[in-house]
N, C-alpha and C positions, 0 to 999 in steps of 0.2 A: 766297435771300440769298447773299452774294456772299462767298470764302471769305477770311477775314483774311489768313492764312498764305502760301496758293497765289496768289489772285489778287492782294489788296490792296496788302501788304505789300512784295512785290519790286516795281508801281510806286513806290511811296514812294519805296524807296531808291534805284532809277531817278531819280524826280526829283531827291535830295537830292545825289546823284553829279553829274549834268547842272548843276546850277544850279551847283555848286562849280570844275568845269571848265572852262564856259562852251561846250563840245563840242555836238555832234550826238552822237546816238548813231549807234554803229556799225551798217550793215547794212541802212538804210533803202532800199525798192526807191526808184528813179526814179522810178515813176509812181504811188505809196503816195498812198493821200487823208489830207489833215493834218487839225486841229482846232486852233481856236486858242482860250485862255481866258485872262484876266485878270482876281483876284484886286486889289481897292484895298481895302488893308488898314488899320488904324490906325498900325501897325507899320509894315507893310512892303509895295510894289506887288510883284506875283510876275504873267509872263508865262507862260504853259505851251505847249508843244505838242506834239500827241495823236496816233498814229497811227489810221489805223481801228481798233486794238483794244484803244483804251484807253490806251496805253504813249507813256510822256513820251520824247517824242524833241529836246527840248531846253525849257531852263529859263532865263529872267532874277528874278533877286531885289535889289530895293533897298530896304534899308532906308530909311524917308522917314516925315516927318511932316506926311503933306498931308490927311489924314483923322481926325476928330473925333469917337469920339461916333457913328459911321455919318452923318458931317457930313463933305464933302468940302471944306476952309476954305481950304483951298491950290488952287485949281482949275488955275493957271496953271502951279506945281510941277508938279500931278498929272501934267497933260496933258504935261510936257515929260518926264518920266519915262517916261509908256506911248511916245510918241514913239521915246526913246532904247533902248528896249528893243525896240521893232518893228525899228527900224534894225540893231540888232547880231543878230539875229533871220534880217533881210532878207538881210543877210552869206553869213547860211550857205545860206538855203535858196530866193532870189532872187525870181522871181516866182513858184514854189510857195507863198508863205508864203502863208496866207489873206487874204482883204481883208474878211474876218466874223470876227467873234470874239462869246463869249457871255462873261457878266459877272452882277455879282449885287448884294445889297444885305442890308443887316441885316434881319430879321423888324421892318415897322411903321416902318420908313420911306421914302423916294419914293424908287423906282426909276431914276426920272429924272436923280438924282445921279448915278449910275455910267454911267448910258448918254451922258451929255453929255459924258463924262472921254472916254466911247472913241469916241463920234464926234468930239469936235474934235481928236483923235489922227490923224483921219483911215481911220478902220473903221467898217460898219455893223455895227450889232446885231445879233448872228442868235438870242439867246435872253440872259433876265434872269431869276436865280429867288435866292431868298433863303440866306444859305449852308446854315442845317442843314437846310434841304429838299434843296438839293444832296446832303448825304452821304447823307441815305437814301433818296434815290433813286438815288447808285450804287450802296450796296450792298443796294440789291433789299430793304429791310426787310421784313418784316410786324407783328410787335408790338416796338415799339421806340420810345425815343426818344433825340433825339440831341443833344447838346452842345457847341455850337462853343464857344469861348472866346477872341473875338479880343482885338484891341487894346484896342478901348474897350468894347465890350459882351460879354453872356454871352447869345447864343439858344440858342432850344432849338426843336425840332420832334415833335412827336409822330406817330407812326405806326401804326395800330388796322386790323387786318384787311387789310393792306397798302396803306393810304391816308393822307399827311398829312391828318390831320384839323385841324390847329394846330401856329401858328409863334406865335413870340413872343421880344423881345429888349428886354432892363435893360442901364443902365449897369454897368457896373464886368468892368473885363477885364485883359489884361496890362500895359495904361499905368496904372492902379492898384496893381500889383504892383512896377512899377521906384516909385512914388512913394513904397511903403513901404520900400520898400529904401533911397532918398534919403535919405529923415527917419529912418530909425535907424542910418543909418550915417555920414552928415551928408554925403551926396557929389551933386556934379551930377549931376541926371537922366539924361543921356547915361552917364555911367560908370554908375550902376545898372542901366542898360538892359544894358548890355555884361555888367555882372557878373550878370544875372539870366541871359543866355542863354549863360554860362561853362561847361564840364564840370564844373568842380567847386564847384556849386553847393547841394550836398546840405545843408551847415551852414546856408544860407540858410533851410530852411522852418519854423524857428519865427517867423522875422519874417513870413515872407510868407504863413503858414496862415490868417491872420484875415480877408485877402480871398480867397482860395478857399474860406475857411466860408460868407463873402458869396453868392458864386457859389452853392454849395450850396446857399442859401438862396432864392436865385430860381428855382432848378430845382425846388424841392422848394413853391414857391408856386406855379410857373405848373402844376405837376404835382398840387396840390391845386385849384386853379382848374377845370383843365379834368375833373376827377375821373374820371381815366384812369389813376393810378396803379398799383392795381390791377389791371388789364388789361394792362399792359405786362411783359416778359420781359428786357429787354436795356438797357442804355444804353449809347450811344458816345459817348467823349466825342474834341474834334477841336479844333486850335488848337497854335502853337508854345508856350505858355506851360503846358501839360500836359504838355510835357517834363521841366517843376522833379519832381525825386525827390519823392513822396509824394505825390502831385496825385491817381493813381489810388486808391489806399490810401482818402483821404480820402472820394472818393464812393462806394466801397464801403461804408462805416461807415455813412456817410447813408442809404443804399439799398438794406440790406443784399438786400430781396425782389428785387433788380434784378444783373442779372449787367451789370461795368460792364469794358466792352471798351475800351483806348486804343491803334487802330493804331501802330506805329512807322515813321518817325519822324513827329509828327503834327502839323508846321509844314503839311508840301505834302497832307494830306488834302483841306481846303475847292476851294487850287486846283487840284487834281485834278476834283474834282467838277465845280465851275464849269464846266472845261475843257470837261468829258466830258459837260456839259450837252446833248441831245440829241442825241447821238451815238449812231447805231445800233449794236446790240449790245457799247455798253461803259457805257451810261448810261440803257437804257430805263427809262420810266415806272414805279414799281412795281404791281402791281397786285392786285386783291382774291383 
C-alpha cells in the first residue's frame, strides 16, 4: 500500500500548486519520460502530467459543464476544452508532450464516452479504467474500498485480497450538493457552486449533510450488496467535494468498523490516478 503522507500526499499538493500557477515544475531532466492523464469531470476537465515517478509536473484545470450524470452532453465544449489545455500544455513542453494519454469513466457506464472526447482532441488512447479502480490501484490496496465522489455520481470500488473484485457508480455527487445549497439559499447554481468550493465553508454543512448521508447510503448499499463489508479494513474516500468540513467525520460514523482515509487535498486524487494509469512503478496493477 502506498504511504498517504510520504508518497500520496506531496503529489497532491504538487498538483494543486502546478494547476494554480500554470508552471512546469522545477528541475525536470530534458530527456525525463512524461505521462499524460485526463480527468472529464462533471465539475471540472483537469489535464495532468507525470514524470516517470509518478510526480505532476504540470496541471490544467477548467471548471466546465460538459459532462452529466458520467454523460458527456457537451461533446463539442468537451473536446474544445481537452484541446485548449493540450495547447497551453504544448507551450511548455513542445513535442515532449505525449501524443497518448490514458482517461477513464464512471463504474457501469460506456467507456467509449471519454475515449471519443480524447481522440477527437486529437490523442490516442493508451489506457481507460474506471475512476475508483484508479485510486486503488495507485495506492496498491489489499482490503479496501474506495470512494470517489464526483460531480454527478458517487463510485465505489472494492478491493479483497488485493484485487478489484467490484466497481459500481449512483447518481448523486457534488452537482447535488451546489443544488442544495441553491434552494436554501435561494442563489444561482453558479454562485452555489463557488460558495460550496469557498474556504470558509464550514457553516454550510448542516444544509449540505443530507446529500452526503445520501452518498453514505449508496456506499453502505453497494457494500451490503457485494457482502464484503466485513472483510474490508479501510475506506478512501476521493473527490473535490470531500473537502466540505465534515464530509470525513460523517463516513466515520456510518462505518465506524472501517478506518476512513481522505488524502489532502482530494480534488487532484482521481486525476492523479487516471494519469498514473499504467505507468511503471508509480501505478502498477495491485496484486493478490
Amino acid at each position: 500500500m502506498r504511504s498517504i503522507a510520504d508518497w500520496l500526499e506531496p503529489r497532491l499538493a504538487r498538483a494543486a500548486a502546478l494547476a494554480a500557477s500554470g508552471a512546469a515544475a522545477d528541475g525536470l531532466a530534458p530527456d525525463a519520460p512524461l505521462q499524460l492523464g485526463i480527468d472529464l469531470g462533471t465539475s471540472c476537465v483537469v489535464t495532468m502530467v507525470l514524470d516517470g515517478e509518478g510526480r505532476p509536473v504540470a496541471v490544467r484545470l477548467d471548471w466546465a459543464d460538459v459532462v452529466r450524470d458520467g454523460v458527456v452532453w457537451d461533446f463539442f465544449g468537451a473536446v474544445q476544452i481537452v484541446r485548449r489545455q493540450l495547447e497551453s500544455l504544448a507551450a511548455l513542453f513542445g513535442d515532449r508532450l505525449p501524443k497518448q494519454a490514458t482517461t477513464s469513466y464512471p463504474p457501469g457506464t460506456d467507456p467509449r464516452i471519454s475515449v471519443n472526447v480524447i481522440e477527437a482532441a486529437g490523442l490516442e488512447v493508451s489506457g481507460v479504467i474506471d475512476e475508483p479502480s484508479a485510486v486503488a490501484a495507485l495506492l496498491r490496496l489489499d482490503k479496501a474500498a474506495v470512494v470517489d465522489i464526483g460531480g454527478g455520481t458517487t463510485g465505489v470500488a472494492v478491493v479483497r485480497d488485493g484485487r478489484i473484485v467490484n466497481s459500481g457508480d449512483e447518481p448523486t455527487g457534488g452537482h447535488h450538493v451546489s443544488l442544495a445549497l441553491a434552494g436554501a439559499r435561494g442563489l444561482p447554481l453558479a454562485e452555489a457552486e463557488m460558495l460550496k468550493r469557498g474556504k470558509d465553508n464550514a457553516a454550510l454543512w448542516p444544509i449540505v449533510r443530507p446529500v452526503f448521508d445520501k452518498m453514505a447510503h449508496i456506499v453502505e448499499n453497494h457494500l451490503r450488496k457485494w457482502q464484503v463489508d466485513t472483510q474490508l479494513t479501510t475506506l478512501y474516500l476521493s473527490g473535490g467535494s470531500c473537502s466540505m468540513p465534515g464530509v470525513r467525520e460523517l463516513f466515520a460514523q456510518r462505518f465506524p468498523q472501517l478506518e476512513v482515509i481522505l488524502p489532502q487535498p482530494p480534488l487532484f486524487l482521481t486525476p492523479l490516478a487516471i494519469a498514473a494509469h499504467g505507468l511503471a512503478g508509480a501505478c502498477a496493477e495491485v496484486q493478490a
